[in-house]
N, CA, C and O atoms as CSV, one atom per row, in Angstrom:
chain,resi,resn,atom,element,x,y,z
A,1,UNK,N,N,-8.100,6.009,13.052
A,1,UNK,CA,C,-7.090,5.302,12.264
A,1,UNK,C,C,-7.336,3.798,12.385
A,1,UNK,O,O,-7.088,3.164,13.411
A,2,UNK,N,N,-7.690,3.427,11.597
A,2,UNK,CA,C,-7.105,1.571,11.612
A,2,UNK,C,C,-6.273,0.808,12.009
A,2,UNK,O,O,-5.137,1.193,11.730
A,3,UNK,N,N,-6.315,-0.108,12.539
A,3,UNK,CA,C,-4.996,-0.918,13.323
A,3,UNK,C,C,-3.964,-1.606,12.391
A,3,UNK,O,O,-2.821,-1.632,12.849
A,4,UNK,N,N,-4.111,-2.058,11.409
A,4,UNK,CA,C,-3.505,-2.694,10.353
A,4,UNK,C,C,-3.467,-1.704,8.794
A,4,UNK,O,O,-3.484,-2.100,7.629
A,5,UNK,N,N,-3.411,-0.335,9.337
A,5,UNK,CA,C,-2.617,0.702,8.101
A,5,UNK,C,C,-2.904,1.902,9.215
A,5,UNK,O,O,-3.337,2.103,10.350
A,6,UNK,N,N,-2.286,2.609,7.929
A,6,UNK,CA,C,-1.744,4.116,7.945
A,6,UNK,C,C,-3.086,4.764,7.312
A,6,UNK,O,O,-2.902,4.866,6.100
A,7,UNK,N,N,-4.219,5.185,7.638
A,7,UNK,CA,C,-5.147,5.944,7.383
A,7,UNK,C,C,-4.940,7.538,7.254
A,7,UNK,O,O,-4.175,8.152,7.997
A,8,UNK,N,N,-5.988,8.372,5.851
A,8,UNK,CA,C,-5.876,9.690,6.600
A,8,UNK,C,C,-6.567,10.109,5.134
A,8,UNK,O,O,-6.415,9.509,4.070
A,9,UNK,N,N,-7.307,11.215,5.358
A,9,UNK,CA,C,-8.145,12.192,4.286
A,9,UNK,C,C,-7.371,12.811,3.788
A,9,UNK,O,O,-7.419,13.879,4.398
A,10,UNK,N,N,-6.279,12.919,2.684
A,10,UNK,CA,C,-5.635,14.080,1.790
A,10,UNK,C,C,-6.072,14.903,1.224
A,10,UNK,O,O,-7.113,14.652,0.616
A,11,UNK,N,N,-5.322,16.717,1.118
A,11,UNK,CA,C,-6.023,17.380,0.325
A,11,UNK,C,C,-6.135,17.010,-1.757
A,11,UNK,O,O,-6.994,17.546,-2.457
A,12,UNK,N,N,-5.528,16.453,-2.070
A,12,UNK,CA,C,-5.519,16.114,-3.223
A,12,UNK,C,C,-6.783,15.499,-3.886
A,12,UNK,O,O,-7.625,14.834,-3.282
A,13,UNK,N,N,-6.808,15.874,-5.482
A,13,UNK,CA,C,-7.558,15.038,-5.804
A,13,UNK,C,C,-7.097,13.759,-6.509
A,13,UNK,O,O,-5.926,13.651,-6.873
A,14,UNK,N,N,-8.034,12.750,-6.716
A,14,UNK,CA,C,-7.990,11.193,-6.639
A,14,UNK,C,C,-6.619,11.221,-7.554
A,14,UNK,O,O,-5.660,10.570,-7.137
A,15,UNK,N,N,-6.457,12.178,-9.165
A,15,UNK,CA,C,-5.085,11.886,-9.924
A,15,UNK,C,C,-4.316,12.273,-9.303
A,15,UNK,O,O,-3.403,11.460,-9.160
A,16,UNK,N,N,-4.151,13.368,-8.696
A,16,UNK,CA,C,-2.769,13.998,-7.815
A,16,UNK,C,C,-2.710,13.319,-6.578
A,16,UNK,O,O,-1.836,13.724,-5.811
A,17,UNK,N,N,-3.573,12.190,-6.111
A,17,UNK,CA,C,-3.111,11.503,-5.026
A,17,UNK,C,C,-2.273,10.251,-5.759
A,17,UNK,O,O,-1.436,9.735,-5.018
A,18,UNK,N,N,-2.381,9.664,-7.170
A,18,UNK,CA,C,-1.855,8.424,-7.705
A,18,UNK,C,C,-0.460,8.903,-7.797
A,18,UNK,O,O,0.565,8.419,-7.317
A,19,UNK,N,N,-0.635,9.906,-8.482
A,19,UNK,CA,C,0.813,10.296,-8.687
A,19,UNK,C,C,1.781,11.087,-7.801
A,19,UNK,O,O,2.837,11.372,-8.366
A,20,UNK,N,N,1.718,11.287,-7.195
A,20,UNK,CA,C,1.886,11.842,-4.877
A,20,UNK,C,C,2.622,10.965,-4.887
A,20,UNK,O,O,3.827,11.019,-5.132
A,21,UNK,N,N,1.750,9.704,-4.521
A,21,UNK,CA,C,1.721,8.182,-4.122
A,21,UNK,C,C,2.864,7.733,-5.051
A,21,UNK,O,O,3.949,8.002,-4.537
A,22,UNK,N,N,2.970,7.152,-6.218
A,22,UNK,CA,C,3.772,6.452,-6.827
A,22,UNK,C,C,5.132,7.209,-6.980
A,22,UNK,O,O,6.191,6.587,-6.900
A,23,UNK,N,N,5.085,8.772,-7.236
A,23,UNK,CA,C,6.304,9.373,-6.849
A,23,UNK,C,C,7.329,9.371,-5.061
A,23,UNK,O,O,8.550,9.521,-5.041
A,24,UNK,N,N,6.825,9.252,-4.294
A,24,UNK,CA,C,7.096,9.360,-3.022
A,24,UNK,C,C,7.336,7.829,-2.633
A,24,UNK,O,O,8.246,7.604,-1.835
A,25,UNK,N,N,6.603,6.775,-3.125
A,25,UNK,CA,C,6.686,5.641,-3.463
A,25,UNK,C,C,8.382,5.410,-4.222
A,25,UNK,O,O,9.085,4.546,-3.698
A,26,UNK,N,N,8.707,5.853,-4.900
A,26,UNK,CA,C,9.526,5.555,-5.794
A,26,UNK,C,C,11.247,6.196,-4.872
A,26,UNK,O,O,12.348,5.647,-4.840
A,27,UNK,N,N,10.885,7.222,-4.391
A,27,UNK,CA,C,11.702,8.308,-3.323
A,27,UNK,C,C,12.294,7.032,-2.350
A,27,UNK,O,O,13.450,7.207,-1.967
A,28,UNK,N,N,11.567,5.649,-1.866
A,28,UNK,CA,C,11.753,5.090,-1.006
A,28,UNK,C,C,12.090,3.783,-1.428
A,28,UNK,O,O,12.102,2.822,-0.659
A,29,UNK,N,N,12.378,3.722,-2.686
A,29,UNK,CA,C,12.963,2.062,-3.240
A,29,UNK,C,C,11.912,1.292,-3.581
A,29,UNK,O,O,12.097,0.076,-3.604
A,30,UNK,N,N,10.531,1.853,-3.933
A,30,UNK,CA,C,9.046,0.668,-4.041
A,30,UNK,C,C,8.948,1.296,-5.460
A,30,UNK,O,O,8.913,2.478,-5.804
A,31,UNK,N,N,8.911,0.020,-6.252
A,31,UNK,CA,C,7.550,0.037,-7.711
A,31,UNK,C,C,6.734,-0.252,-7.449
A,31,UNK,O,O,6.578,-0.689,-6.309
A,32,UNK,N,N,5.790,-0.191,-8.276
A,32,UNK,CA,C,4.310,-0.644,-8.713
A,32,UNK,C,C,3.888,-1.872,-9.207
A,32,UNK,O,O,3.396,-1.938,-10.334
A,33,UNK,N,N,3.996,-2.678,-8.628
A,33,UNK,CA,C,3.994,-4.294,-9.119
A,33,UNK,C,C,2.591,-4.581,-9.677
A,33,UNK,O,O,2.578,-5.290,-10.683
A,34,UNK,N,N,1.055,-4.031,-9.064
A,34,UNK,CA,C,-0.050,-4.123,-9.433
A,34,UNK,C,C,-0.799,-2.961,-9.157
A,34,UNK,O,O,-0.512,-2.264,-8.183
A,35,UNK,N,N,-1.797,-2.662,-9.966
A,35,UNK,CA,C,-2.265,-1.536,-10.214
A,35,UNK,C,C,-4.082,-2.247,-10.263
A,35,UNK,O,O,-4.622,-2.490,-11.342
A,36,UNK,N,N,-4.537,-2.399,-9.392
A,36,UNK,CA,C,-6.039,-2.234,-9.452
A,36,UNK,C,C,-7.068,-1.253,-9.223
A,36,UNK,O,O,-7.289,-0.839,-8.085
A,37,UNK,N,N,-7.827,-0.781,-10.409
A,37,UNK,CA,C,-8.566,-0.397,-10.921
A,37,UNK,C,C,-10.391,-0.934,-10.195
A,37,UNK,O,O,-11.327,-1.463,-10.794
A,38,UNK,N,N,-10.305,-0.619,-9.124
A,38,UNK,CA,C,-11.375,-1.181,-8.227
A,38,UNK,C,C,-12.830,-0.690,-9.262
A,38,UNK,O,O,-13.481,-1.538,-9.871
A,39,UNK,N,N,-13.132,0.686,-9.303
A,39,UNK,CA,C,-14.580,1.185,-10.287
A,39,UNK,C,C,-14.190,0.648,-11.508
A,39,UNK,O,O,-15.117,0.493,-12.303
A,40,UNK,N,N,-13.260,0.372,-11.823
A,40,UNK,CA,C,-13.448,-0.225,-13.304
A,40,UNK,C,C,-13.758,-2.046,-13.402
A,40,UNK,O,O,-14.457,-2.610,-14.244
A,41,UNK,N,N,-13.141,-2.557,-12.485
A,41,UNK,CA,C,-13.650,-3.621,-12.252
A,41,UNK,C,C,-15.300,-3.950,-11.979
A,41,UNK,O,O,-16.153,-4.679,-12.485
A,42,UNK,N,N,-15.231,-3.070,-10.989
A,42,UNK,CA,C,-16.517,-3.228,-10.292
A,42,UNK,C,C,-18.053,-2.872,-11.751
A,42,UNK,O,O,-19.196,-3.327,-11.768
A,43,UNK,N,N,-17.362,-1.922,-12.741
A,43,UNK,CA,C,-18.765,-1.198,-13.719
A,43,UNK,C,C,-18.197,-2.454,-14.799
A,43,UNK,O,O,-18.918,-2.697,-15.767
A,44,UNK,N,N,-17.146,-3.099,-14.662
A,44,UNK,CA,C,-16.908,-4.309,-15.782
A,44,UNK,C,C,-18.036,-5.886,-15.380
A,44,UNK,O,O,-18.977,-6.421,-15.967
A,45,UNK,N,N,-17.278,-6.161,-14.071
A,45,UNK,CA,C,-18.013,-7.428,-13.964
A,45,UNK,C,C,-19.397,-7.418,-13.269
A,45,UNK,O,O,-20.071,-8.437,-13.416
A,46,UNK,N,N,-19.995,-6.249,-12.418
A,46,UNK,CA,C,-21.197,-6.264,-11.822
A,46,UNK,C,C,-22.402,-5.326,-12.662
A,46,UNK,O,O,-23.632,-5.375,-12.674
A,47,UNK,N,N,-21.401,-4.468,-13.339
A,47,UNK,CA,C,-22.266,-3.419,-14.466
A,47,UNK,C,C,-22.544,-2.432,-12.927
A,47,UNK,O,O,-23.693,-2.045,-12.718
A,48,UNK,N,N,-21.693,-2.164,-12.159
A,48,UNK,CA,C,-22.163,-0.621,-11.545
A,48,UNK,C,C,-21.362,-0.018,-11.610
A,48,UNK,O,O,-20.197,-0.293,-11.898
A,49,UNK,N,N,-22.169,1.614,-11.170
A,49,UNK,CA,C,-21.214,2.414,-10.371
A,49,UNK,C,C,-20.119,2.380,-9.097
A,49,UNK,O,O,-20.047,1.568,-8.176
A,50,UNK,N,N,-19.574,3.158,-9.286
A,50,UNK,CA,C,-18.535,2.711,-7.919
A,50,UNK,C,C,-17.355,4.078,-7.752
A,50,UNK,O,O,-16.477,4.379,-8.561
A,51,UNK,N,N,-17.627,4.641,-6.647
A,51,UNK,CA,C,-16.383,6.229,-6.331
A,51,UNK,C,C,-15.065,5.563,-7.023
A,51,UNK,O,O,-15.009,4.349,-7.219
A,52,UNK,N,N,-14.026,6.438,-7.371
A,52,UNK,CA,C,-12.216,5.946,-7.478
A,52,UNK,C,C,-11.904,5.103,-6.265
A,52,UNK,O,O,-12.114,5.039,-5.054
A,53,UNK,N,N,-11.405,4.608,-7.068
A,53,UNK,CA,C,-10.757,2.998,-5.768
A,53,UNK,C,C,-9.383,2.698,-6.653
A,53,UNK,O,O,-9.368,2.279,-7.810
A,54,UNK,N,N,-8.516,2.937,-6.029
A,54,UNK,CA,C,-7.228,1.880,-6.581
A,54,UNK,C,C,-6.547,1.173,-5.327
A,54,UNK,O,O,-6.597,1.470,-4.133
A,55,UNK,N,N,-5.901,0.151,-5.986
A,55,UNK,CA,C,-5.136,-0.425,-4.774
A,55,UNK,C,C,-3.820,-0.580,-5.525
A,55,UNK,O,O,-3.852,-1.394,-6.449
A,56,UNK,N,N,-2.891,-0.071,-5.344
A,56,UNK,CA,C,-1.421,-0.096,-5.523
A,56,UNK,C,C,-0.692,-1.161,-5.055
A,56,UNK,O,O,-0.581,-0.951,-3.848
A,57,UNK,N,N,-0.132,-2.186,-5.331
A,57,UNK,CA,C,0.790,-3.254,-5.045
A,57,UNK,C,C,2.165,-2.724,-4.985
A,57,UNK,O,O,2.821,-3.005,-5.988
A,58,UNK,N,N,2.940,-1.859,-3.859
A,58,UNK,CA,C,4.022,-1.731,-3.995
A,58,UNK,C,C,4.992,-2.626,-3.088
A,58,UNK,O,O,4.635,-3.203,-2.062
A,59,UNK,N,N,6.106,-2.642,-3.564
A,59,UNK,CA,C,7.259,-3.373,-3.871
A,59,UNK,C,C,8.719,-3.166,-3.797
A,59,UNK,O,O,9.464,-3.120,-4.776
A,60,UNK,N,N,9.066,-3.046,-2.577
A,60,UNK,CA,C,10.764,-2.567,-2.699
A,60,UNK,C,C,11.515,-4.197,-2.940
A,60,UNK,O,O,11.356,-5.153,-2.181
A,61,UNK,N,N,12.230,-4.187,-4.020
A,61,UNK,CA,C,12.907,-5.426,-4.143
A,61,UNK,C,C,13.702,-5.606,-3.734
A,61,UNK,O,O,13.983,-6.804,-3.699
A,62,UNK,N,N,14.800,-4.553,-3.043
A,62,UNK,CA,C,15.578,-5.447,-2.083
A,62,UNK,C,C,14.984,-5.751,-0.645
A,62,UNK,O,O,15.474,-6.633,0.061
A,63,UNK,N,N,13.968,-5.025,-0.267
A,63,UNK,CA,C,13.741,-5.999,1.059
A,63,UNK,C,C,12.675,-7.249,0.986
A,63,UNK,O,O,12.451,-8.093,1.854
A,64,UNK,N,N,11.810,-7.043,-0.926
A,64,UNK,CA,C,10.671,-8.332,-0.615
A,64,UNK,C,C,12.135,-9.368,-0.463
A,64,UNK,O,O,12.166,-10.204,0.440
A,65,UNK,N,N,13.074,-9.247,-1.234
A,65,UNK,CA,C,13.824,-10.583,-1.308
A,65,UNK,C,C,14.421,-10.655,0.024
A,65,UNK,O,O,14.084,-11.674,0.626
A,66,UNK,N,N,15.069,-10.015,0.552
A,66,UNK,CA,C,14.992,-10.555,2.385
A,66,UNK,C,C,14.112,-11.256,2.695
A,66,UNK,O,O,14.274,-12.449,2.953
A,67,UNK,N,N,13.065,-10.688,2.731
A,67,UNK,CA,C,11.675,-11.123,3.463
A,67,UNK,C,C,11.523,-12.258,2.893
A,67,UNK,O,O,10.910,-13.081,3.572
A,68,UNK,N,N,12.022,-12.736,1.429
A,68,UNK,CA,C,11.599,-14.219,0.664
A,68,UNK,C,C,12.811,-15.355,1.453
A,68,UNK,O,O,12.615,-16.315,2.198
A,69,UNK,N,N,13.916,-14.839,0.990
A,69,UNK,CA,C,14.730,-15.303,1.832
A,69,UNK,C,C,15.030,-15.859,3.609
A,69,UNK,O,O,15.799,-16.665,4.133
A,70,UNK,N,N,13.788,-14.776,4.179
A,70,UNK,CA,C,13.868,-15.136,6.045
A,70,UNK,C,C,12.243,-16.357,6.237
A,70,UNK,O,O,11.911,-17.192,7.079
A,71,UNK,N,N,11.727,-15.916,5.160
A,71,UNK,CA,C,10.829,-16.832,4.843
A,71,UNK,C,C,9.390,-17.225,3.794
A,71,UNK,O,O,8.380,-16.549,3.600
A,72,UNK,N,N,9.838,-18.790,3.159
A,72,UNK,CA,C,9.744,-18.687,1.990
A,72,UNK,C,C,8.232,-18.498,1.589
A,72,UNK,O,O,8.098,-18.022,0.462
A,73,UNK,N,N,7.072,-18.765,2.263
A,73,UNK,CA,C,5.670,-18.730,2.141
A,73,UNK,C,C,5.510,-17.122,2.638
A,73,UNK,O,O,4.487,-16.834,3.260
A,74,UNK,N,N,6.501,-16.088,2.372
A,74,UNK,CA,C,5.797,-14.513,2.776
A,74,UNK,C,C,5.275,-13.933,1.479
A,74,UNK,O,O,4.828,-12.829,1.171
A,75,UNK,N,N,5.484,-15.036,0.845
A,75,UNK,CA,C,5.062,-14.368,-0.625
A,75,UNK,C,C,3.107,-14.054,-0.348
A,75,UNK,O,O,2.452,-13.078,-0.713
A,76,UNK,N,N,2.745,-15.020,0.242
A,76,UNK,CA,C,1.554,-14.852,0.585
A,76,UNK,C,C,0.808,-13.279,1.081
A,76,UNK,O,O,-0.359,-12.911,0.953
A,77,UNK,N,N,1.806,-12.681,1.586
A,77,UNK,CA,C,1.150,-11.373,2.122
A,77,UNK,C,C,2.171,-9.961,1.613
A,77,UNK,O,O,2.561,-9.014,2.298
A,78,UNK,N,N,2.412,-10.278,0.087
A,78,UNK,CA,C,3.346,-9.322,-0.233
A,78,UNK,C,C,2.329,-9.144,-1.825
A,78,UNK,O,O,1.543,-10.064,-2.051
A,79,UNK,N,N,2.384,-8.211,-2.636
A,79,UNK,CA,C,3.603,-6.655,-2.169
A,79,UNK,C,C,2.113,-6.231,-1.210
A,79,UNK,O,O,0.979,-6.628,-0.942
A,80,UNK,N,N,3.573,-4.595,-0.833
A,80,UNK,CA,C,2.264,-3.846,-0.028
A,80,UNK,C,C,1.567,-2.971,-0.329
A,80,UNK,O,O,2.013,-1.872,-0.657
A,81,UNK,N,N,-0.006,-3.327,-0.279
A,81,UNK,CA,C,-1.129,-2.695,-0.607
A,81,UNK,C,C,-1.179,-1.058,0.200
A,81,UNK,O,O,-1.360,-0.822,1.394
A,82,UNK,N,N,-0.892,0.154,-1.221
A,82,UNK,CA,C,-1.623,1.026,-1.184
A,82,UNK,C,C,-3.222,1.006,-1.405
A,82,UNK,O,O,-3.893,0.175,-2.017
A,83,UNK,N,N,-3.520,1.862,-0.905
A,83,UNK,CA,C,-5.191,2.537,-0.915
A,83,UNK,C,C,-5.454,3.639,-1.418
A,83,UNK,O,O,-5.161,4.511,-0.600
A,84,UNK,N,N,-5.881,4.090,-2.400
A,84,UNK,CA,C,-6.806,5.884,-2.463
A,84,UNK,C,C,-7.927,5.534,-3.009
A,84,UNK,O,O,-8.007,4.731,-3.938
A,85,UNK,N,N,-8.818,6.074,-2.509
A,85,UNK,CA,C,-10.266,6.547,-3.111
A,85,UNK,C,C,-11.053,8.041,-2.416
A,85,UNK,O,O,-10.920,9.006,-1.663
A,86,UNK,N,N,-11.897,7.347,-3.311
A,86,UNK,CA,C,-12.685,8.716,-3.045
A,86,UNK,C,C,-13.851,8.492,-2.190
A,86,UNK,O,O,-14.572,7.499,-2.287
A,87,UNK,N,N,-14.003,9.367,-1.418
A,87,UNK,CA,C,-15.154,9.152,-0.090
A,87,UNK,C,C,-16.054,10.638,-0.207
A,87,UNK,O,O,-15.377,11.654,-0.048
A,88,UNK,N,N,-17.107,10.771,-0.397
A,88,UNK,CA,C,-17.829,12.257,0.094
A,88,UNK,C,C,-17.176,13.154,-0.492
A,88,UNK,O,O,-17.129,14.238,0.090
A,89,UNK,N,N,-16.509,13.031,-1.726
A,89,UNK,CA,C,-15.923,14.310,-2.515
A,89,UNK,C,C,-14.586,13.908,-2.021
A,89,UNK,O,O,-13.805,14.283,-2.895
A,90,UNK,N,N,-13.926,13.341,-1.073
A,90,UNK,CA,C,-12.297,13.986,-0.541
A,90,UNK,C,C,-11.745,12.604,-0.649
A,90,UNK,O,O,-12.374,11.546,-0.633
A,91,UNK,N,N,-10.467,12.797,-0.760
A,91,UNK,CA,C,-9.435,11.489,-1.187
A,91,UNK,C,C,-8.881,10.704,-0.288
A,91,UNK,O,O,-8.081,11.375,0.364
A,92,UNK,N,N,-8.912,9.711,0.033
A,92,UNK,CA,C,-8.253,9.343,1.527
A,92,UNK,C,C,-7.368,8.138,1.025
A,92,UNK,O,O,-7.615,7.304,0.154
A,93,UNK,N,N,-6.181,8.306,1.893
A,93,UNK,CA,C,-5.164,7.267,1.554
A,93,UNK,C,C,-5.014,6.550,2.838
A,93,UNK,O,O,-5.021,7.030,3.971
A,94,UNK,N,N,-4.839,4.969,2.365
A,94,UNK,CA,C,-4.358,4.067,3.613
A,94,UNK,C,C,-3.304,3.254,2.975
A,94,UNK,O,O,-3.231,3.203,1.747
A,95,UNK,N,N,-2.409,2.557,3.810
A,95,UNK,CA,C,-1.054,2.414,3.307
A,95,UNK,C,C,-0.983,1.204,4.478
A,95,UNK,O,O,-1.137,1.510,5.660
A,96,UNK,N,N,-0.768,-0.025,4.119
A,96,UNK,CA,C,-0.508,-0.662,4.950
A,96,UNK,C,C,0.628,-0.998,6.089
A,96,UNK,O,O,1.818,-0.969,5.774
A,97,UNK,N,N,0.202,-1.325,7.457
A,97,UNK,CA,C,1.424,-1.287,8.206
A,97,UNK,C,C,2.011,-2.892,8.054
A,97,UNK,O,O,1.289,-3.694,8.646
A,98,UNK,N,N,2.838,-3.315,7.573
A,98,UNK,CA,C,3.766,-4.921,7.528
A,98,UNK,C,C,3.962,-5.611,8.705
A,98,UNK,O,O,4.098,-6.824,8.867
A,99,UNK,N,N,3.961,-4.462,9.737
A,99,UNK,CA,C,4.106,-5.106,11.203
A,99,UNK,C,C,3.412,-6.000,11.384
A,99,UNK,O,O,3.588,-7.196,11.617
A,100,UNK,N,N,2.253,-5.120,11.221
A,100,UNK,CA,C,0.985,-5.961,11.350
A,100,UNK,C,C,0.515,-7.390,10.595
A,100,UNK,O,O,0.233,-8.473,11.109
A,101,UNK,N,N,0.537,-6.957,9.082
A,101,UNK,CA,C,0.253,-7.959,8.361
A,101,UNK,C,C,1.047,-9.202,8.883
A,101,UNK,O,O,0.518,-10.241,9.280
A,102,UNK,N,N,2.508,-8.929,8.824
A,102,UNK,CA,C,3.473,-9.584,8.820
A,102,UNK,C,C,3.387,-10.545,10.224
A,102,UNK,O,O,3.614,-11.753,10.159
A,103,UNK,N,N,3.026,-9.856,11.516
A,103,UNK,CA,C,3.204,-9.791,12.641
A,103,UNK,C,C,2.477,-11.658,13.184
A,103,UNK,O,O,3.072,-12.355,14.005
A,104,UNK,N,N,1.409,-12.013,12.622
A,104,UNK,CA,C,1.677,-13.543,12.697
A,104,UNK,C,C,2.162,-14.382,12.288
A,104,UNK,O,O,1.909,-15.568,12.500
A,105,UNK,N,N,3.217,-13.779,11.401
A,105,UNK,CA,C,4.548,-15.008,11.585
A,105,UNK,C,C,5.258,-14.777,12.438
A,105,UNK,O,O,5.542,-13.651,12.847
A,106,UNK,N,N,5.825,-16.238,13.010
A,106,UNK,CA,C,6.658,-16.127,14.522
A,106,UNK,C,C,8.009,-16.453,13.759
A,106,UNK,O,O,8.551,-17.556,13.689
A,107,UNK,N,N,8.506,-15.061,13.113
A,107,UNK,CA,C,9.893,-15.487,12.671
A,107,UNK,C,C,10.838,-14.050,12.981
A,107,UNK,O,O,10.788,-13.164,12.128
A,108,UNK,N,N,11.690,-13.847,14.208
A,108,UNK,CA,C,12.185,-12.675,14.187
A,108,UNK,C,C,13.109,-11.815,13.338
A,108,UNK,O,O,13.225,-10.608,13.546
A,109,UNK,N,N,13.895,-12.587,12.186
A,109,UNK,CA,C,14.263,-11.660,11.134
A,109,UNK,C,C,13.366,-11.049,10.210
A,109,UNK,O,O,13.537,-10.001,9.588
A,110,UNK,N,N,12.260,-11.927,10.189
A,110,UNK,CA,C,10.803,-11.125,8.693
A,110,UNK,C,C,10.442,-9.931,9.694
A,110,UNK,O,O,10.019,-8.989,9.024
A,111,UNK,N,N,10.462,-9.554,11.429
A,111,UNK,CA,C,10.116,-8.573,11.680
A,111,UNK,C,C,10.823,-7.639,11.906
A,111,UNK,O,O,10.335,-6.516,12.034
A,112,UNK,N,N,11.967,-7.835,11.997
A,112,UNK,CA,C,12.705,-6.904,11.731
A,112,UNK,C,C,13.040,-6.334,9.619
A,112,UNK,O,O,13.596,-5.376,9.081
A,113,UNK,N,N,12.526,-7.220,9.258
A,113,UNK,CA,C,12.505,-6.472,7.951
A,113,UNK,C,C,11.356,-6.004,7.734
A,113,UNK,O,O,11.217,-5.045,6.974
A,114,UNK,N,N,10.396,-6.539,8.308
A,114,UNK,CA,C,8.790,-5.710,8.539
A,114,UNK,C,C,8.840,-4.324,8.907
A,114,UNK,O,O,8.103,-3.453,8.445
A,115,UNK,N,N,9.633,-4.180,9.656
A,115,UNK,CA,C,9.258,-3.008,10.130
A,115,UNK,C,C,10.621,-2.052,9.832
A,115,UNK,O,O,10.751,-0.916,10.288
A,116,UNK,N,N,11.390,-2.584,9.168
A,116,UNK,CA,C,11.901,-1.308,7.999
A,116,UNK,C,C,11.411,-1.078,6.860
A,116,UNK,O,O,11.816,-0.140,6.175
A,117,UNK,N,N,10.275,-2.053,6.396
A,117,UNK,CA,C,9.666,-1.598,5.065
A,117,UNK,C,C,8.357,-0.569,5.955
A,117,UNK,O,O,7.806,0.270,5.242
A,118,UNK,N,N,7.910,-0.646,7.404
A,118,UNK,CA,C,6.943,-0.102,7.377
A,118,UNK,C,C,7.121,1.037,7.550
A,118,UNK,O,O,6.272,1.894,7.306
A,119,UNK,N,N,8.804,1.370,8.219
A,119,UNK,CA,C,9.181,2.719,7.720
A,119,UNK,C,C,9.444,3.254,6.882
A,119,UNK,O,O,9.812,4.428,6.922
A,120,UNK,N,N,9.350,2.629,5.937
A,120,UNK,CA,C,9.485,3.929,4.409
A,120,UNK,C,C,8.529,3.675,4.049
A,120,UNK,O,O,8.496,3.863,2.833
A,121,UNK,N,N,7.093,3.105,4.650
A,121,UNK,CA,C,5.766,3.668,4.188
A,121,UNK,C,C,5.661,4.282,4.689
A,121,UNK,O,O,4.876,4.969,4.035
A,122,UNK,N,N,5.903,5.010,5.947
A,122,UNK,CA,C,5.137,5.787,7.021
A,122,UNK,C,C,5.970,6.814,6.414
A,122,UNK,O,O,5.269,7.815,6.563
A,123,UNK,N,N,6.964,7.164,5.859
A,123,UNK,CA,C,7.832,8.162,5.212
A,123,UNK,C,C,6.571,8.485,3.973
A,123,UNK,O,O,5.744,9.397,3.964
A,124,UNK,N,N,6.741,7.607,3.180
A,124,UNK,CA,C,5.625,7.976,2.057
A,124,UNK,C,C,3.967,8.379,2.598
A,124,UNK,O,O,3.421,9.321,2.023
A,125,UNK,N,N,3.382,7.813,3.448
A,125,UNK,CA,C,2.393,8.224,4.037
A,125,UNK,C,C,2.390,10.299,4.474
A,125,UNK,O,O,1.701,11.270,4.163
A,126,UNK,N,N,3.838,9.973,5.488
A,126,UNK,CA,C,3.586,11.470,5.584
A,126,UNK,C,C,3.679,12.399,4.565
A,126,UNK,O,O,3.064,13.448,4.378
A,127,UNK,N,N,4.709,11.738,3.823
A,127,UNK,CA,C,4.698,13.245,2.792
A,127,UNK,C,C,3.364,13.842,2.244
A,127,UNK,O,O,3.008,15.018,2.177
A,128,UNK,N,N,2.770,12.766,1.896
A,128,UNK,CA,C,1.305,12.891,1.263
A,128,UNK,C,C,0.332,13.985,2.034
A,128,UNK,O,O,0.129,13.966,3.248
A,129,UNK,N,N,0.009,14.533,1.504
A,129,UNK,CA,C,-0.558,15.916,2.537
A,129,UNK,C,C,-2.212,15.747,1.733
A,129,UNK,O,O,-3.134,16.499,2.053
């Protein structure tokens, strides 16, 4: 596992992991603020191939606005980056932990809202099978 997310190989494939993800996502108060398209980028501006890659920008708006509110430059490390792609045939999702990201700012209300948004990723993480 990685120190700064929620790692793990799902049985799903790459569409039934987007939509897993953005439903279970949604179960927990987060939209979809950005939607990158990593192989499509990558066969746009370099002209290659490249496995499924997305990165999901999700977004619960009542706690980014806490978090804007406890402090105003967190915009810098928001929203939070989902992961799926495809590796060796199998789908793997990583989900970032906020603790972490979050965790060098020395401000103790952003971590305590850090780490209630990182629990309803780790909620969405598990469901994901």
């Amino acid at each position: 596992m990685i120190s700064y997310g929620f790692k793990k190989q799902i049985g799903l494939s790459f569409p039934q992991a987007v939509e897993t993800v953005t439903q279970e996502l949604k179960k927990e108060g987060f939209g979809i603020l950005t939607t990158i398209d990593v192989k499509a980028k990558f066969r746009e501006k370099l002209g290659m191939d490249f496995p499924d890659y997305l990165i999901l920008g999700a977004c619960n708006p009542d706690l980014a606005h806490r978090a804007i509110l406890e402090e105003e430059d967190i915009g810098l490390l928001l929203p939070c980056n989902v992961v799926i792609y495809e590796k060796d045939g199998k789908t793997v999702l990583d989900v970032i932990k906020p603790s972490t990201a979050m965790g060098m700012v020395d401000n103790p209300g952003l971590k305590e809202t850090a780490t209630e948004v990182e629990a309803k990723l780790k909620k969405v993480f598990d469901a994901v099978k």
